[in-house]
C-alpha positions in Angstrom: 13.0 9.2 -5.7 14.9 12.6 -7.0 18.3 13.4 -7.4 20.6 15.6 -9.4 22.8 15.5 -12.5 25.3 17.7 -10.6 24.7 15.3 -7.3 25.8 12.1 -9.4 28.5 13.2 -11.2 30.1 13.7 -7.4 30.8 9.8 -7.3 31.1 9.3 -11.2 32.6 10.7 -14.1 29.8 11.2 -16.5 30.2 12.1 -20.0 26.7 11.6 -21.5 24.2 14.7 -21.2 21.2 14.7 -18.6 18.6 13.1 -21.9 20.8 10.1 -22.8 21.7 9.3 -19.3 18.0 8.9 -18.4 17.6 6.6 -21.6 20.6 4.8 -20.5 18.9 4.5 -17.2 15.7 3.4 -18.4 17.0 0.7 -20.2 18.8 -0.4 -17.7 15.6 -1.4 -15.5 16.1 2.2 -13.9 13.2 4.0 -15.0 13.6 7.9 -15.7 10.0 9.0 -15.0 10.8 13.2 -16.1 13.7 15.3 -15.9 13.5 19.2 -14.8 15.9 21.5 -15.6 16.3 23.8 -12.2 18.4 26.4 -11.2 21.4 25.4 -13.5 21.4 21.7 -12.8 18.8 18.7 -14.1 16.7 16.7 -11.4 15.9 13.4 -11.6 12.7 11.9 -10.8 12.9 8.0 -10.8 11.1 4.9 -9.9 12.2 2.4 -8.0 11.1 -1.2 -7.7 10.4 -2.9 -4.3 13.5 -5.0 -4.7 16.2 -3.1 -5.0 16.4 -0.7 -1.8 20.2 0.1 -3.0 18.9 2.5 -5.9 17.2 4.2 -2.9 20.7 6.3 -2.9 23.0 8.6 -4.9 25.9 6.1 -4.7 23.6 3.3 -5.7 22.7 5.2 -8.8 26.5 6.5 -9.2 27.2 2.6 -9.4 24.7 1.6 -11.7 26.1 4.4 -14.1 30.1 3.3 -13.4 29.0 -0.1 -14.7 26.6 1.2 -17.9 28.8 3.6 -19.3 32.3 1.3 -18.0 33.4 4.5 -15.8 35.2 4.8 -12.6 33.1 4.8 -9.8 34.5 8.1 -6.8 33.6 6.7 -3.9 35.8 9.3 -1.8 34.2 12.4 -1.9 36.4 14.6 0.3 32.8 15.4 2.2 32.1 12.5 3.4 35.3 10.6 3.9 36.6 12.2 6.8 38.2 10.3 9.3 36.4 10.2 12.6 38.8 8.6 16.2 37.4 8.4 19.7 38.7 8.0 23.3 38.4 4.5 24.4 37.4 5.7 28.2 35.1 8.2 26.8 33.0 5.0 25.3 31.7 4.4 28.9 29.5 7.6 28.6 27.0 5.7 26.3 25.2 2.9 26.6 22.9 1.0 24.3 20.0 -1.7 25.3 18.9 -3.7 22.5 16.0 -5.9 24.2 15.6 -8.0 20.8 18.2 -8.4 18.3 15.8 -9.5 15.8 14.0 -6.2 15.9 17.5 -4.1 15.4 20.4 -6.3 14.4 22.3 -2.8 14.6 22.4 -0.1 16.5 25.1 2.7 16.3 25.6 6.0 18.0 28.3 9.1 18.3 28.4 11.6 20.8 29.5 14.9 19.1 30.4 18.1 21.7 30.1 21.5 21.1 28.7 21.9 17.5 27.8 25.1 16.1 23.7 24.4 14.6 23.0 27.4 12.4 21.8 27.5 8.7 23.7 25.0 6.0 25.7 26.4 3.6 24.6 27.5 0.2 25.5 24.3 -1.7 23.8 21.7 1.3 20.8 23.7 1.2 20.7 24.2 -2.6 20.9 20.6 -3.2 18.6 19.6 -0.4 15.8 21.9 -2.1 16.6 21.2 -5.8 14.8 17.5 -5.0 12.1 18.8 -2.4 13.4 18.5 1.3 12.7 21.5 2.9 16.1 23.0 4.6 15.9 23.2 8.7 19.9 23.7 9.9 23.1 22.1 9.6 22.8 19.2 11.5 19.4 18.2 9.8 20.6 18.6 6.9 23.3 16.6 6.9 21.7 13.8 8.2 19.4 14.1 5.5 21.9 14.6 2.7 23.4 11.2 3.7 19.8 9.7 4.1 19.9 10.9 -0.1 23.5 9.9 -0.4 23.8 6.8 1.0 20.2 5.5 1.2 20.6 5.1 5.1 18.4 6.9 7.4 20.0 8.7 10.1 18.3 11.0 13.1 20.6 13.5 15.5 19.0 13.8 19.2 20.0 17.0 21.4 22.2 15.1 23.9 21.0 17.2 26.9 17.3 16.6 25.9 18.0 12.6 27.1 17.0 11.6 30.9 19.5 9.6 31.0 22.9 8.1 28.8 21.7 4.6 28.0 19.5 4.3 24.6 17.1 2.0 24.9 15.4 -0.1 21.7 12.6 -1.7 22.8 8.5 -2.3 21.8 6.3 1.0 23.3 4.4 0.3 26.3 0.7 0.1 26.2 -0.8 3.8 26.2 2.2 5.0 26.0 1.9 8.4 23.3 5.2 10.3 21.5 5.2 14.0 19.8 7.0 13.3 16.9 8.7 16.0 15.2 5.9 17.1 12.6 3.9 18.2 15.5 1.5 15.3 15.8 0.6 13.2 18.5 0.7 9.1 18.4 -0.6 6.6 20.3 1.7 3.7 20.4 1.3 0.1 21.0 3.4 -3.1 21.3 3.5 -4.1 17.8 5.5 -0.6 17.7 9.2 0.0 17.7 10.8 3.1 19.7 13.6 4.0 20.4 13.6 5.3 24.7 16.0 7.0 27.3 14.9 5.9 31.3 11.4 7.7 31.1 9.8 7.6 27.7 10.2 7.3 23.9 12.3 9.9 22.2 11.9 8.5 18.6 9.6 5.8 16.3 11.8 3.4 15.1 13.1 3.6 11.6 10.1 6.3 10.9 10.3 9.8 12.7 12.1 11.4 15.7 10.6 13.1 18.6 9.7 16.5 19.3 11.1 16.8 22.8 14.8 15.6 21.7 15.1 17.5 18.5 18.4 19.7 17.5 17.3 22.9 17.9 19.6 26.0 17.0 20.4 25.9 21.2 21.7 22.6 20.5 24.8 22.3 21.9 26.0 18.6 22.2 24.2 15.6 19.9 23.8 11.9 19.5 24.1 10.5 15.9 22.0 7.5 15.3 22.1 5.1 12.6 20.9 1.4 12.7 19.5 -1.5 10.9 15.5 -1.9 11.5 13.8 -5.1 11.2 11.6 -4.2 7.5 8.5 -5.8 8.7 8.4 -4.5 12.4 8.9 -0.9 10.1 6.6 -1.6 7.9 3.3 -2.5 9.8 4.1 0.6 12.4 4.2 2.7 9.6 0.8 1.3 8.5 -0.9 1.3 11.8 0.4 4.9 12.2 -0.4 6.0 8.6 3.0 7.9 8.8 5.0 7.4 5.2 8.2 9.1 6.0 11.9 8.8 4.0 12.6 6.8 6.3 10.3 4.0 6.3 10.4 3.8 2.7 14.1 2.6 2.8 14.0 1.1 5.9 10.6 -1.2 5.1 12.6 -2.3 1.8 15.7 -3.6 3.8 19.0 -2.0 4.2 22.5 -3.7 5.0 25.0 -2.9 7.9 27.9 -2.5 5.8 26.0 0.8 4.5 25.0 2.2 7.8 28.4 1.6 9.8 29.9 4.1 6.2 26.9 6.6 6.3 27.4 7.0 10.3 31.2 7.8 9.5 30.5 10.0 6.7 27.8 12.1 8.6 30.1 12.4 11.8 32.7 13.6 9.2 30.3 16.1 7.7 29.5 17.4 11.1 32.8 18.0 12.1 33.3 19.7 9.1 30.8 22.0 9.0 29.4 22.7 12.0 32.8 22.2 14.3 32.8 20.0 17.6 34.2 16.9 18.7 33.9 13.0 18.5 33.2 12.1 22.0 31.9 8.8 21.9 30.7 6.0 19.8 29.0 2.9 20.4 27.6 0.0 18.3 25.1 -2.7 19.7 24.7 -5.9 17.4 26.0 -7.6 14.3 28.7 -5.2 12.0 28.9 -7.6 9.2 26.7 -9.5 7.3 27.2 -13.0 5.7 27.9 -12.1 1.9 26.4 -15.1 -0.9 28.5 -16.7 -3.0 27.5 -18.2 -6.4 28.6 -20.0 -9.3 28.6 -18.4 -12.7 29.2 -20.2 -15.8 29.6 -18.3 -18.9 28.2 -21.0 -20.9 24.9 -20.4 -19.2 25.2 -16.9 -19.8 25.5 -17.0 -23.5 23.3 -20.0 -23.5 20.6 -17.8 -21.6 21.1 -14.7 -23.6 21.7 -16.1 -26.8 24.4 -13.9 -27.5 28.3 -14.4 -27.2 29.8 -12.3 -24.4 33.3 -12.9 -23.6 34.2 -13.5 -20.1 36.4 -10.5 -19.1 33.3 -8.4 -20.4 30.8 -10.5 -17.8 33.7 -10.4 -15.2 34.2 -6.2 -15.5 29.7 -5.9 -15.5 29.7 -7.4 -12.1 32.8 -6.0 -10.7 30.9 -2.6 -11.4 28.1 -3.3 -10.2 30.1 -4.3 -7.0 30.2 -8.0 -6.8 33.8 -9.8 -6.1 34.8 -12.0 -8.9 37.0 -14.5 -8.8 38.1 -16.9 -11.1 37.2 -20.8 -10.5 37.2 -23.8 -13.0 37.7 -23.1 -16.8 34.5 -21.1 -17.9 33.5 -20.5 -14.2 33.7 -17.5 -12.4 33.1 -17.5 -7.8 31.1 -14.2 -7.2 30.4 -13.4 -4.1 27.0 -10.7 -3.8 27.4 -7.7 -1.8 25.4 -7.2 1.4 23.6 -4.3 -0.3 22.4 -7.1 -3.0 19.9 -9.2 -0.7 17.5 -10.1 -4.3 21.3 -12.1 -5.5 19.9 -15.8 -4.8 21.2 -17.6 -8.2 23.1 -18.1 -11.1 20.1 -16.8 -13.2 20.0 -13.6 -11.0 23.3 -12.7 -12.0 22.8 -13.5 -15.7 19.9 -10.7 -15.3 22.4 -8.4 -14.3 24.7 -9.4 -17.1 21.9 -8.7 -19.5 20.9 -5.4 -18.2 24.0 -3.7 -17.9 25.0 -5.2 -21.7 21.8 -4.0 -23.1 18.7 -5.4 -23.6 18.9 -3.9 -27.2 21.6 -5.7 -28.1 20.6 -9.0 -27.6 19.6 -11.4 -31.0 15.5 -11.2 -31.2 14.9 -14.9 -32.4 12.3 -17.5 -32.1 12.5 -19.8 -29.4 13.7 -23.4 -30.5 10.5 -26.0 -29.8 11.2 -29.7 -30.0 8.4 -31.3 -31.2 7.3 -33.7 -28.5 4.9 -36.5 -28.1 2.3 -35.4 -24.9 1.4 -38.4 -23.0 -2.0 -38.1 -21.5 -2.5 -40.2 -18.7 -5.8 -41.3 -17.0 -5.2 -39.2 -14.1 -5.1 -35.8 -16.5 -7.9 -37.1 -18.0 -9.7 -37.8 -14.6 -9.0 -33.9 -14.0 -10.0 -32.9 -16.7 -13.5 -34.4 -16.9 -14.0 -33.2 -13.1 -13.4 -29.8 -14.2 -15.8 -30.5 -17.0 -18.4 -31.3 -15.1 -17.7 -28.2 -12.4 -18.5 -26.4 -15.0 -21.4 -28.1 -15.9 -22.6 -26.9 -12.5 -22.3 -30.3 -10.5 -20.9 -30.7 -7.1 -18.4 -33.6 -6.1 -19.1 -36.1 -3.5 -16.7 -38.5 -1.8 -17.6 -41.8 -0.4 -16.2 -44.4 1.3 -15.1 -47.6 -0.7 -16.4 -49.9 1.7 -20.2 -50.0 1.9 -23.0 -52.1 3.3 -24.3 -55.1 1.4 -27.8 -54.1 1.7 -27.4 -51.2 -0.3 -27.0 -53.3 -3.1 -30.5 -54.8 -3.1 -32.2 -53.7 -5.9 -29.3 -53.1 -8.1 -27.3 -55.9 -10.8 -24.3 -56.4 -9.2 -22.6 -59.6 -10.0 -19.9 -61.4 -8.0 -19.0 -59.0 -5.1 -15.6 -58.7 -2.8 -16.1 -59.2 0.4 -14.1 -58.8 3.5 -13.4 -61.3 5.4 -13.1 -59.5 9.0 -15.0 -56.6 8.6 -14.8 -53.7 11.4 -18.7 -53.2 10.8 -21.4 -53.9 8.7 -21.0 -50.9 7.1 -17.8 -51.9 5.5 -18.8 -55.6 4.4 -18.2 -55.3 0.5 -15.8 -53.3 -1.7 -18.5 -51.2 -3.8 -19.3 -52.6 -7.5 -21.5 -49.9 -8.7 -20.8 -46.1 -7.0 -24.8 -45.5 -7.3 -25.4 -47.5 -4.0 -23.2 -44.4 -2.3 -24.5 -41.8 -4.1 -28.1 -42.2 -3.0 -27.2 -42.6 0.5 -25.3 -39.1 -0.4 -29.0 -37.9 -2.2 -30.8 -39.1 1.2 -28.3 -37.1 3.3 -28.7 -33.8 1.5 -32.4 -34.4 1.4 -32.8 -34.6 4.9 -31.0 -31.1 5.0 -33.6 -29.6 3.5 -32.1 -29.0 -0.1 -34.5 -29.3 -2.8 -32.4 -29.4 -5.4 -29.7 -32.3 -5.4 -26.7 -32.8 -8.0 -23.6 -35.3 -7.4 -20.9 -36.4 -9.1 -18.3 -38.5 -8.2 -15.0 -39.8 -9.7 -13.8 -43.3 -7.7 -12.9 -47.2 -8.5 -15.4 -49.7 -8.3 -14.1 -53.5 -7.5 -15.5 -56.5 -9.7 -15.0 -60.3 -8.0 -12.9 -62.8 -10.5 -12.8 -66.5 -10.5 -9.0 -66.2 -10.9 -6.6 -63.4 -9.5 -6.8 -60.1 -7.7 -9.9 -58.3 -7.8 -10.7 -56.1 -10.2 -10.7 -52.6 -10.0 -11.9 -49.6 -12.2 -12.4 -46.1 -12.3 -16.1 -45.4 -12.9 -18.1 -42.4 -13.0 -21.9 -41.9 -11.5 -23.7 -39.0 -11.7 -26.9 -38.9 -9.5 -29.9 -35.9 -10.0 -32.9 -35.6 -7.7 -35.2 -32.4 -6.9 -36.4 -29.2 -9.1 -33.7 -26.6 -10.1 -35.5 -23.1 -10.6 -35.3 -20.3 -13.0 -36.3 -16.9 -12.9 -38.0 -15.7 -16.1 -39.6 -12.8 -17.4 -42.7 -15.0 -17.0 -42.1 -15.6 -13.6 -40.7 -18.9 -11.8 -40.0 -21.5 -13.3 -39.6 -24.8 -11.9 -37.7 -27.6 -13.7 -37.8 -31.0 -12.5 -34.2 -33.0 -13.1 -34.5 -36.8 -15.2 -33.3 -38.7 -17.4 -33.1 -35.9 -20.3 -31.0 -33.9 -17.8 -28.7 -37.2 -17.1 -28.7 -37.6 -21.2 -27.5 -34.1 -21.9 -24.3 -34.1 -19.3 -23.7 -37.5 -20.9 -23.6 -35.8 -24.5 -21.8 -33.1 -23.5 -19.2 -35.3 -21.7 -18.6 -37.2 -25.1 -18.6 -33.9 -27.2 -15.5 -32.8 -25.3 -13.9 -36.1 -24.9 -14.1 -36.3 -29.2 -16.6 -38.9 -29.2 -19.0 -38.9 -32.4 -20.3 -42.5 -31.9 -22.5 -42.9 -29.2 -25.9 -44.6 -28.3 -28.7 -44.3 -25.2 -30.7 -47.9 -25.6 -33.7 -49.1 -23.8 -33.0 -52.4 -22.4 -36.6 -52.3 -20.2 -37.3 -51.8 -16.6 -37.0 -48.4 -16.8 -32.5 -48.8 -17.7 -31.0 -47.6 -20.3 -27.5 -49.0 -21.8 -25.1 -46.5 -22.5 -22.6 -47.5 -25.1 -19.6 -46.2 -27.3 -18.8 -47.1 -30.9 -21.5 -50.5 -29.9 -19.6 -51.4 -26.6 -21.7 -50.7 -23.4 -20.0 -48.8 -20.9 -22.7 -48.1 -18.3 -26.4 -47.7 -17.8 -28.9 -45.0 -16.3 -31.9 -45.0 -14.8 -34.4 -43.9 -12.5 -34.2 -45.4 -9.1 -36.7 -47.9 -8.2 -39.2 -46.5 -5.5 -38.6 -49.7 -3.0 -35.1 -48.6 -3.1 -35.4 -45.2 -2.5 -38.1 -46.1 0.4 -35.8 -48.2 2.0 -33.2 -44.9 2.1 -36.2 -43.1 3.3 -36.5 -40.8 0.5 -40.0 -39.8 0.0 -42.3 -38.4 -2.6 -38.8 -37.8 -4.8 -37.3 -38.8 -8.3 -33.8 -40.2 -8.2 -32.0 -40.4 -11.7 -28.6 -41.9 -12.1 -25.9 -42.7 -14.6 -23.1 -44.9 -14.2 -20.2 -45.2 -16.8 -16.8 -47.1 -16.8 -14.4 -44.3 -17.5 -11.6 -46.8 -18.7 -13.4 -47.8 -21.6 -14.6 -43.6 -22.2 -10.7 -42.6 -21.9 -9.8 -45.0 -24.2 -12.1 -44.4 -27.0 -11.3 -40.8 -26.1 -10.1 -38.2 -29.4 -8.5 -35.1 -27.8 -7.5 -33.7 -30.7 -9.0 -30.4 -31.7 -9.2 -29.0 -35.8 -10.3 -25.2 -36.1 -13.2 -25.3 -38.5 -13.8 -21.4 -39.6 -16.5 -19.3 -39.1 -19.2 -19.9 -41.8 -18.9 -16.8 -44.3 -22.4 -17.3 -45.6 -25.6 -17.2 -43.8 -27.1 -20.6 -43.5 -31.2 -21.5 -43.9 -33.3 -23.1 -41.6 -36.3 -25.0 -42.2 -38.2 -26.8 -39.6 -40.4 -30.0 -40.4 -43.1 -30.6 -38.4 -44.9 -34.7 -38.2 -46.7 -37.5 -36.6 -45.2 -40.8 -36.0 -46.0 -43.4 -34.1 -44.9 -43.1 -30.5 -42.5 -46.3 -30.2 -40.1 -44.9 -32.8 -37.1 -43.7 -31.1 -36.6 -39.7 -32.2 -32.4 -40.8 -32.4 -33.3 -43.5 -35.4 -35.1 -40.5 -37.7 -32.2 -38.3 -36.9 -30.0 -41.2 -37.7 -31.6 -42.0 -40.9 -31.8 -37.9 -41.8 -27.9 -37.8 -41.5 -27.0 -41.2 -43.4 -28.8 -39.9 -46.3 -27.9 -36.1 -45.6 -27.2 -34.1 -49.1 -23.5 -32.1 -48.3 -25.3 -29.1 -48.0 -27.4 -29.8 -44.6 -24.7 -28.8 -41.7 -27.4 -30.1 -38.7 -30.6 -31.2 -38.0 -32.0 -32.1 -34.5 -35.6 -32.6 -32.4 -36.9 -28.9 -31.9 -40.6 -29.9 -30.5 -42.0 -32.8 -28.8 -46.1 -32.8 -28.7 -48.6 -35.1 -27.3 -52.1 -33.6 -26.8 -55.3 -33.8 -27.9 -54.3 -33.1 -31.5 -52.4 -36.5 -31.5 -54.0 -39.3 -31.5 -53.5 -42.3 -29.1 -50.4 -44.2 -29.5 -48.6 -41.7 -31.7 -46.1 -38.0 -31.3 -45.7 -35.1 -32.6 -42.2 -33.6 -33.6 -40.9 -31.3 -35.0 -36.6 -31.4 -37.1 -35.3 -28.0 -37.4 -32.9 -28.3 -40.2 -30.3 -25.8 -40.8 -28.6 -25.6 -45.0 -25.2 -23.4 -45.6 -22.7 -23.5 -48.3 -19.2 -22.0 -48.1 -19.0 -21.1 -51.5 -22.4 -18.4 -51.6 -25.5 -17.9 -50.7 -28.4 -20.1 -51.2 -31.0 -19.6 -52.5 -35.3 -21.0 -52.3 -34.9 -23.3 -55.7 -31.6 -25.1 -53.4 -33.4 -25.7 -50.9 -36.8 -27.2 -51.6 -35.0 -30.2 -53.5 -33.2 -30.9 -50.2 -36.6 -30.4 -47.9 -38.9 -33.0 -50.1 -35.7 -35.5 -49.7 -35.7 -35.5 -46.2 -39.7 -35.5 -46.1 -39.7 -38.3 -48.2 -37.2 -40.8 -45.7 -39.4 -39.9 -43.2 -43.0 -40.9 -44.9 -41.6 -43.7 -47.0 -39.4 -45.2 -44.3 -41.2 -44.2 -40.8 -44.8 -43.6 -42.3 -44.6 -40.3 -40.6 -47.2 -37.9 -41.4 -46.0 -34.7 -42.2 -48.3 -31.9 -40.7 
């Protein structure tokens, strides 16, 4: 939006110069985007946020500026406060139709007689042109000097134009079209607001006027509109039009009827003033007054907000500027009651903001926020969240299943004592579920049968133990079930991966790494299951799924691998606290030893044994290569440890290292009779 420096200092005294106003502005929340210096005056360019439609005005800038630099605020300009009477049986001449309220809450209209439309004067038109709006004649311009002025659009029809004296505000008719006064042609719709005589629409509402009903220098008699336009009924005909007028902007941001009943009176005044005639009617259609808020504000909060002691008089006189009625209440309390031009007033905190920025940011203390320490209680259900983000990540997808399930999904499975229900509604729902796997395979079988190849489930739920004594026993458990190949795209071509236990192993692993646990164990216990435990305390199992099982599920020619932990024990033993470690400064070595062991030796008891009797300077060391081929003989594998060495303190160095390569080499022939290759 522009203005003047001239314009402002109509409505108040101003002693700062053009270049500290606009920093005054600006810090203020009014941002001074440039200032021009024009024909002996300075224009303002400034940006105005979405909510605050009252800045869209000369007066709403004048009152921002009363209350920064604690000046008195003019609002009567001997231009625009003329007094305006009408004949009571001359009202009968007009007539408004308002066919929804909610569409225009307000709708007002003169009848002036026998104007004079010629060019403005010099100092209309000068001031219209210093901020870009192109001159056209008296009337025009003074409605669009108020528009500036006020911040409420208003459009003049030539009374003798009309078909008939009703004004009609109602949604266009299908195909019905308008000329507006740019020339162009519109088709209109229903979602669109006009404003109509008897015959057709002489105006877009809230947007542009007509072409048919515009004041022309013939004019002889007008009708002075000004109303209140619903802002999204403005907004979305302004879009589906693609018309962005001066109007729309202020009328799509919301504007109050207290302002459009004063910038009617002013304009009719201006009129009368300058281009002659008479009042000879005035109507109004809808609501006069709004409902004004009113709030609480305790100066405690303020200073408390602020950090900064501001005495009450001081807060009271900020928001009596700013237009706000102020009464005193209880002791340290002030009643405010928001103006209707103030729609974005809601709360207390609202009005400390306004406090603040009329104050000055720039005077407030800059200090450190005060931060109690506090204990952070992690409960199982943040922990639950955070390991199904976890494993989101991990690429898995979540299933859901019913806690009921049949009992002969269980065949096959260890189980122990199960819950069952006494009455149940089908055979489907015979036993609270011990073990989640049971579900998740029927979940493997389902996907399977829709043709997905590639199959990976998780799901977070409580399983249900029997007990000789007592309720039940329930727990949250966690199974994660993989069938199918996942496939890659390499340089080599495709490459097809088939999902197992290793796959099963490495969520596992990763699940522990984030959840802080170190001491962990995968265990063969035979028949293809392997105990999971923590710190020596089982906590689940894996496996691949039998093939009777999976037949009797009817999945065919398929591997099934599934792991199920108790997530009780997992969140217990959990370690959520984080240390940063820095980046290494020095580059670390890496040596890879390559051997052949015998094939019953686990790899996790050589990399156990490597780390017990780890020197200080080996950081990690884990299984690189896995062999078995014709080079190996029968009953033994190859492997190879990749071993990486870094000190903080420098470089090392050949001579460092070898020492530290024959020790591990020598735990792994004297202890595992490996054979180092």
């Amino acid at each position: 939006m522009k203005l003047t420096y001239n314009w402002l200092k109509d409505f108040v005294d101003i002693k700062l110069g053009p270049e500290e106003l606009a920093d005054k502005l600006t810090m203020a929340g009014i941002e001074v985007k440039s200032i021009e210096h024009k024909d002996g005056d300075f224009v303002f360019e400034i940006e105005i946020t979405s909510n605050r439609p009252d800045w869209l005005s000369v007066i709403g800038i004048a009152r921002e500026i009363s209350a920064i630099t604690n000046s008195k605020l003019k609002t009567q300009s001997s231009k625009l406060q003329l007094k305006t009477k009408s004949s009571k049986k001359e009202n009968r001449d007009l007539k408004i139709l308002v066919e929804d309220k909610k569409d225009c809450p307000l709708y007002t209209a003169k009848i002036i007689k026998n104007v004079s439309v010629g060019p403005s004067p010099g100092w209309l038109k000068r001031r219209l042109e210093l901020i870009g709006c192109r001159s056209v004649n008296n009337i025009v311009d003074i409605t669009n000097y108020v528009l500036f002025t006020y911040g409420e659009p208003l459009h003049a029809f030539d009374l003798h134009k009309l078909n008939s004296d009703t004004i009609i505000v109602r949604r266009a008719k299908d195909q019905e079209k308008i000329v507006s006064i740019d020339g162009v042609e519109h088709p209109l719709g229903r979602n669109i607001l006009v404003i109509a005589d008897k015959n057709k629409p002489i105006a877009i509402a809230g947007i542009m006027g007509g072409k048919d009903t515009e004041v022309s220098f013939s004019t002889k008699d007008i009708l002075l509109e000004a109303a209140v336009f619903d802002p999204v009924v403005t907004r979305r005909a302004r879009q589906a039009l693609g018309m962005q007028t001066d109007s729309s902007y202020r009328f799509e941001r919301g504007l109050d009827f207290a302002t459009a009943v004063s910038a009617s009176a002013s304009c009719a005044g201006l009129i009368l003033e300058i281009a002659g005639g008479q009042l000879a009617s005035e109507r109004s259609c809808g609501v006069i007054t709004g409902k004004e808020k009113t709030l609480v504000l305790d100066i405690r909060s303020v200073n408390k907000v602020l950090g900064v002691d501001i005495k009450a008089p001081v807060v009271k006189n900020i928001l009596i500027k700013l237009g706000f009625s102020v009464k005193n209440a209880s002791s340290g309390k002030f009643l405010v009651k928001s103006p209707l031009f103030r729609q974005d007033v809601n709360s207390e905190i609202d009005l400390i903001e306004e406090v603040a920025r009329i104050f000055g940011y720039q005077k407030l203390p800059l200090t450190l926020p005060r931060i109690s320490p506090q204990i952070d209680v992690v409960t199982p259900r943040d922990l639950a969240a955070m390991l199904r983000r976890m494993l989101f990540g991990l690429g898995l997808n979540e299933a859901i299943t019913y806690s009921l399930i049949d009992k002969d999904l269980l065949e096959g499975f260890d189980t122990g004592s199960l819950v069952e229900i006494m009455n149940p509604l089908s055979r489907e729902q015979e036993v609270l579920r011990p073990l989640l796997a049971p579900s998740m395979l029927k979940c493997i079988a389902y996907n399977l049968n829709q043709k997905q190849g590639y199959v990976n489930l998780f799901e977070i739920a409580n399983i249900f133990r029997s007990q000789q004594h007592g309720a039940p026993k329930e727990e949250l458990a966690l199974n994660i079930s993989l069938c199918g190949a996942r496939s890659a795209v390499l340089e080599n071509g495709l490459l097809r991966e088939e999902l197992g236990l290793l796959h099963l192993k490495g969520v596992l692993e990763a699940v522990f790494e984030r959840f802080g646990i170190t001491q962990y164990s995968f265990t063969a216990e035979g028949q293809g299951k392997i105990a999971i435990a923590i710190e020596g305390e089982k906590i689940g199992f894996m496996m691949n799924i039998k093939e009777s099982i999976l037949s009797a599920l009817d999945i065919k020619n398929k591997n099934v691998a599934t792991a199920e932990v108790s997530l009780g024990v997992l969140f217990q033993k959990a370690n959520l606290n984080k240390k940063f470690i820095p980046l290494p400064v020095y580059p670390g070595i890496a040596r890879d030893i390559s051997f052949v062991i015998k094939d019953d030796i686990l790899a996790e008891d050589i990399l156990t044994a490597i780390r017990e009797n780890s020197p200080e300077l080996l950081r990690l060391v884990r299984i690189a290569d896995i062999y078995k081929g014709k080079q190996i003989p029968q009953g033994m594998k190859g492997l190879t440890i990749s071993c990486l060495y870094r000190s903080d303190e420098r470089t090392l160095t050949e001579e460092e290292i070898n020492p530290l390569y024959a020790s591990i080499s020598r735990i792994l022939t004297e202890r595992f009779s490996a054979q180092i290759r």
